[in-house]
Structure formats: C-alpha cells, structure tokens
N, C-alpha and C positions, 0 to 999 in steps of 0.2 A: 472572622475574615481569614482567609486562607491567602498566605503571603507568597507569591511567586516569583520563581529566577528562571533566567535560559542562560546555555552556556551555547557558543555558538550563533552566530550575528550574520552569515549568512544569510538573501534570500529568500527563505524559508521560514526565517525566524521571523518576518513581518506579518505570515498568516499565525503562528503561535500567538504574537500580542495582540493582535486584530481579534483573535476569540478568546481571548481569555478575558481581555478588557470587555468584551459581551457580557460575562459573566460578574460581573460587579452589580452590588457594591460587595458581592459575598469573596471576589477574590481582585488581589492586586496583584503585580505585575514589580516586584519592587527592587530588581538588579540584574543587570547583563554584563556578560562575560565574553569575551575573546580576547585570543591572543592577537590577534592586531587591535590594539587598542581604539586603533580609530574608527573600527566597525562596528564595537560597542558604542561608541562617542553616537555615531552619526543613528542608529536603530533608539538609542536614548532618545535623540535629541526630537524626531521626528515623532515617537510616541508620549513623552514626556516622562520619562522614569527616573525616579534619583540615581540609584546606584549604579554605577559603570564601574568595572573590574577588566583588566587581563589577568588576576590569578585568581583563578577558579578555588582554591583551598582559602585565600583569605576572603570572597565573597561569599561563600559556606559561613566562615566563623563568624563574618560582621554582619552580615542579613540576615541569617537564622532563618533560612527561606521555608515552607512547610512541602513545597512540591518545587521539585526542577524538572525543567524542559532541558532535554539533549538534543540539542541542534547541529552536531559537528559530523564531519564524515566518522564512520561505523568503525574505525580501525580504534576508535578509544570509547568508542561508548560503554561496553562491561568496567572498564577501568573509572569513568565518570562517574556510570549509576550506582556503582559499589561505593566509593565515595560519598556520596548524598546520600545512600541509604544509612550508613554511618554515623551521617552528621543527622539524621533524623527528620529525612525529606521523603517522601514520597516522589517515583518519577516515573516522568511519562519520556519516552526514545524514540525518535524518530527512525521510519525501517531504511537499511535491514536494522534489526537488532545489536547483532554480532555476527562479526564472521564467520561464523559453524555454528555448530548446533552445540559440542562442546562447552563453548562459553555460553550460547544461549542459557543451555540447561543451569554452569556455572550461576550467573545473573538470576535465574530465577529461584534457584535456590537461597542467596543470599536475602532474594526479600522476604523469600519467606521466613529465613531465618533472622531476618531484623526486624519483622513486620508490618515491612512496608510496601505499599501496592504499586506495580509497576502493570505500564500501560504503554502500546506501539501505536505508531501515525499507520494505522490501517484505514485512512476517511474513508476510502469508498463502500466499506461494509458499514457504512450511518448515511450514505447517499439519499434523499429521497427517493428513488427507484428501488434500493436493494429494500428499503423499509416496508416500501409496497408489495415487492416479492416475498418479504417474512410472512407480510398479511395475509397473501392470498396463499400461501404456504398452508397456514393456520388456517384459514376459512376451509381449509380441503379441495379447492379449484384444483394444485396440480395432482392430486392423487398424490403416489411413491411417488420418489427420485429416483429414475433408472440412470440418466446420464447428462453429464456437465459441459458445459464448453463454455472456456474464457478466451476471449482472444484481445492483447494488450497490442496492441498498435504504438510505433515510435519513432521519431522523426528524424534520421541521422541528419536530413540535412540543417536540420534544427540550431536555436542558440546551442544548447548542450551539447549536441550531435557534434559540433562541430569544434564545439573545444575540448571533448574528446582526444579527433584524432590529429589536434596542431599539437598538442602536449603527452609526451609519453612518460612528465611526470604527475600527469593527473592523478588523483589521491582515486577514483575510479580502476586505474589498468591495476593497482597494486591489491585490489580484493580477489579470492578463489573464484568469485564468480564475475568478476568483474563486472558491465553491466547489466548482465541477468540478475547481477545478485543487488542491483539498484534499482531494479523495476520489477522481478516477477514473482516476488511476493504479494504483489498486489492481486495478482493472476490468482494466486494461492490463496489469497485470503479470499476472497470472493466464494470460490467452491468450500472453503474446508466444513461451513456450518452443514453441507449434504452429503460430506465424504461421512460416513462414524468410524472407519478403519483406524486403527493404530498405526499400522505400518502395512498401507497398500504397497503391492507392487508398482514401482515407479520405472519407464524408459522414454531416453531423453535422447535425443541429436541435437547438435547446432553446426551454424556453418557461417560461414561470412559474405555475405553476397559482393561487398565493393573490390571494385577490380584493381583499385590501387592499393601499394604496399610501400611500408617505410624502412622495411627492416629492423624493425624494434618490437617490443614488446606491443604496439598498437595492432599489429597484425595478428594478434592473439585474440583481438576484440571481435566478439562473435555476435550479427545483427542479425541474426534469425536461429529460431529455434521451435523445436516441438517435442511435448509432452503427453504421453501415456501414462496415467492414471488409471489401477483398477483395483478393487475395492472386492468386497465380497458381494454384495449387490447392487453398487454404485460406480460406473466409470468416470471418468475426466478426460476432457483433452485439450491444452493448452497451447495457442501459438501467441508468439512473440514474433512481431516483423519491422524491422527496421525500415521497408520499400513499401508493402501495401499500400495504397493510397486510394479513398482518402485513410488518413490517421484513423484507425477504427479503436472501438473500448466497448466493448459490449462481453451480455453473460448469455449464456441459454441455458435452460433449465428445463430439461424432459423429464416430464412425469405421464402417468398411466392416465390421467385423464385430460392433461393441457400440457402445452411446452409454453412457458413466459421467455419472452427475449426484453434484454437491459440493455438500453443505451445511455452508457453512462458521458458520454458528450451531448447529447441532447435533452436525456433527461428525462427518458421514457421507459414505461414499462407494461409491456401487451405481451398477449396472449393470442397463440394461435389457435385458435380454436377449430374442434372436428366441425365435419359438413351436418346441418340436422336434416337435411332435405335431400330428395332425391334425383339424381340424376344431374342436366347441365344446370339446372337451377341453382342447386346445389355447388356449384363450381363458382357460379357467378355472385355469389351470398357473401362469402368469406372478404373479397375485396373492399365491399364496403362497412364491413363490421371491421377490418384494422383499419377503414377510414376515420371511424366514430370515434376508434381506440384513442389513435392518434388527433383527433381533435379534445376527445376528454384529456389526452395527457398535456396538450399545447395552453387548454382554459385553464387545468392545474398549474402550469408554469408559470401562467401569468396572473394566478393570485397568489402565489410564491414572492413574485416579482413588486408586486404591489407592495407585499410585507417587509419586504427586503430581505428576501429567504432565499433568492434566487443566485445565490451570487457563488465563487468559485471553491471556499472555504467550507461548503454548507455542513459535508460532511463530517470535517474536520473538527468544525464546533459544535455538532452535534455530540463528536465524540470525545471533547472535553468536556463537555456539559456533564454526559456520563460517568466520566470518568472522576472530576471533584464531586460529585454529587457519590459516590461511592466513598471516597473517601470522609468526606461530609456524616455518610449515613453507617460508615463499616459495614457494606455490603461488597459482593466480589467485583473486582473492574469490569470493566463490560464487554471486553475480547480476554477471555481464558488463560491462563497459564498453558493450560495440555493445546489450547489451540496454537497458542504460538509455537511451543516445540514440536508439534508435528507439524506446521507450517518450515521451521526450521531443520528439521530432518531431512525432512523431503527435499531441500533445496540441497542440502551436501549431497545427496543421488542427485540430483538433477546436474548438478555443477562438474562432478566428478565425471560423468559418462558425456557432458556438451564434453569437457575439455577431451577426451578421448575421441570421441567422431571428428572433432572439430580438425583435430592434430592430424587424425587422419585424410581425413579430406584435402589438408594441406600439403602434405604427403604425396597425392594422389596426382595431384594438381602438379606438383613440381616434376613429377617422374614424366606427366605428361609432355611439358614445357621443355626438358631436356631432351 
C-alpha cells in the first residue's frame, strides 16, 4: 500500500482525496497539512483521515508518507517537493509548478537526483475526449499535425474572478504571470504532445478589457490574451478570455486528412470531416454526420454516467491512477519531464512579452485619457 499526504487543505485538495481514495485498497490517504490548522481539521474530518498536521516537516517524519500531494499556492511548491523528495516521497504538484522555468528545471532535477517521480495536475490531458483524440491520432484519421488551437475561456465575473480583484493581496497578483500563470498551462498542456519543437518561436500580447481601476497592483491583472506558436512544421494558437461568453474550453486539431474539435465542458470529441460527394449534396451531408457525431458522443456520456465516470474529477483520476501505477511499476509518470519544461519555458516567453504589451496598452490608454 502506498501511503499518502497532501499539504494544503484548500478547495482542491477535496478532488485530491476523492481520487486517491478511488484507488484503494492499494493507496491511503493517511495525513494532512496546513497552516491554518483548522482547514486540515475540517478536510480530515469530512474524509476520515488520521493525521492532521500544520507543520509540514513534523508530518513528513511521523507519517513516513510514500507520495505527497502539493496543494498550496505555487510560490512554495519547489521548496515543499524538495522537501519530500528528501524525506523519500514521491510527488505529485498541483500547476503551475513553479514560478519559472528556473526552478521548474531546479525541481526536476532534484528528483531525478533523489529518484523520485514527480508529476503535475495537468487533468485535462487524461480527459476522456483528449484520450479519444490520442486514439484517433493513432488510428491515422487526422493524418499530420499541421495546426493547434486551444482556446481557455474564464469567468471574471466568477467565484475566483472576483476574489481576485476585491484583494490586492491575493497570493494570485504576486506571481510573474499572475493569472495566466494559474490557468494557461492548461492551454499548453493540451497542444505540447503535437508541438515536437524544443524551443518554438513563441509571441504573446495581453490586455485587460475591464474598465474599472483600483490603483494597485490589481490593475496589472491581464483578462485576455493571445499566443503564437510556431514550430518547425507545427503551429499553435492560443486565446485566453476573460469576457467570451459562453465560458468556452475547447482543442482543435488540424491535420492533413481531419481536423477533431474537443469540447472539454461537454465532453466531446468530432471530426470534421471533408465532403465525399459532389456538389450541393455534398454541402448538405456534413450537417448530419456532426449530428450522429454528436449523439455517439452524448450515448457515450451517458454510459460514463451510468459508471460513475462522468463526473468532474474524471481526468484528474485518471491521472493519478497513472501516475501511482508508475510508481507502483518504476515505469516513467505519465506527463514527461522534458514536457513539463518546455511547457514551462514557454510560459516565461509568454509572461515576459503579456507583461510588456500589457504595460503598453496601459500607457496608451492613459496618454489617451489626459
């Protein structure tokens, strides 16, 4: 049995024991940590866990944990998982990773020099839809990957959205990429398995659409943005939108023979397929073949649903299933080292040049206004 801890009692940390506790009897769940004690008390108390801790170094020496879960905001997660890797835990970190690529690299090096397997909350690359697209990847339906498009939709006016911008000491304003760097990893993780580049060319703008200002560091927070990827024979292009509506999450994936479109809020994943026929008939064909699509993806949902596979964490357990099952077997985790650091690279381009258009636009804006 593989014995587990989370540090970090947040939120989040309730899909953590919700899927790890899936995975029994082969792994427990058997201490939690926070520094507000009582956030550990109360995630104990509703899961049933023994050990509650707020210091993270004496719940290491008394649990002896075999994997830790990092649940805390990203400003201390290199410093946590160095930690646990130490004490002879395997960990899994919630994204972003770290705050640069820097310490990404840092972190990744240390497990390999402790030899222990580190793994990031990328669910939606174990989504049922992206797994479908590896398939038909593999069967040869899209032919090559000529070109990617993720597009991460997000709700300022949101819970989150909006305890953003009443707090300008949110643990959010104080990262390089502030919230891009808390959501468009995801955006990145989705394209990187069709990028092969090392280091594409990456160009990025942000801006902030809302009209209101506080004069603090909140006005720094950038709700839209776009990314330029280009690769040696594979593009990208990525939008983050704060306003779109509705809230979109989808992938596209052009290749030479099919482009597949991912909807990762509903749950689907079709193909557009060319006309085989000629003429208006031909025009009139395609409509009801993404009908069928769309109802085989809807009958799949609802044998999903029947299993109790349907539900919001799907990915996320999937991708711990993976991930102890690697550890279990001393095979590699199941999102890469080299993925993650070029995942992480590209995000310092991406951050560095928002923050620069961004500065400008505001700039712009003010010269205007005076």
């Amino acid at each position: 049995m593989l014995r587990t801890a989370i540090v970090g009692c947040g939120k989040i940390a309730d899909g953590h024991v919700e899927e790890i506790q899936k995975l029994a009897p082969n792994t427990e769940v058997v201490a939690v940590c926070d520094r507000e004690l009582v956030m550990a008390r109360q995630l104990a108390v509703r899961y049933g866990i023994q050990g509650v801790y707020d210091d993270y170094a004496s719940m290491l020496a008394q649990t002896k944990p075999d994997v830790v879960h990092i649940a805390t905001p990203p400003h201390v997660h290199r410093a946590l998982a160095c930690q646990a890797m130490d004490a002879g835990a395997h960990v899994f970190v919630e994204k972003p990773l770290t705050l640069n690529y820097a310490d990404s690299k840092a972190l990744v090096d240390h497990a390999e020099k402790t030899g222990r397997k580190l793994s990031i909350g990328y669910s939606y690359h174990y989504e049922p839809p992206a797994q479908e697209l590896r398939q038909l990847r593999a069967d040869g339906q899209l032919g090559d990957v000529v070109h990617v498009e993720s597009f991460y939709g997000y709700n300022m006016e949101g819970a989150f959205g909006k305890a953003l911008l009443s707090d300008p000491n949110h643990w959010v304003h104080a990262m390089p990429g502030k919230l891009l760097q808390n959501t468009l990893d995801h955006a990145l993780a989705k394209i990187i398995e069709f990028l092969p580049d090392e280091r594409p060319q990456v160009t990025a703008f942000g801006s902030s659409r809302r009209d209101v200002r506080f004069g603090d560091i909140r006005d720094e927070l950038v709700d839209e943005a776009r990314v330029i990827i280009r690769g040696e024979k594979v593009t990208a292009y990525i939008t983050f939108s704060g306003y779109a509506r509705p809230v979109g999450h989808f992938l596209r994936v052009y290749g030479t023979k099919n482009t597949a479109h991912l909807d990762f809020n509903n749950r689907t994943c079709t193909l557009d397929l060319a006309p085989t026929l000629p003429s208006a008939i031909g025009r009139l064909v395609p409509a009801f073949e993404q009908a069928a699509q769309y109802a085989r993806e809807g009958a799949r949902n609802m044998a999903r649903f029947s299993r109790s596979g349907f539900h919001f964490f799907a990915g996320l357990g999937e991708l711990f299933r993976l991930f102890y099952a690697s550890i279990e077997n001393n095979t590699p985790p199941p999102i890469s080292s080299r993925d993650i650091l070029r995942i992480a690279w590209m995000l310092d381009e991406i951050f560095a040049q928002v923050r620069d258009t961004a500065r400008a636009g505001t700039a712009s804006t003010n010269e205007v206004k005076s």
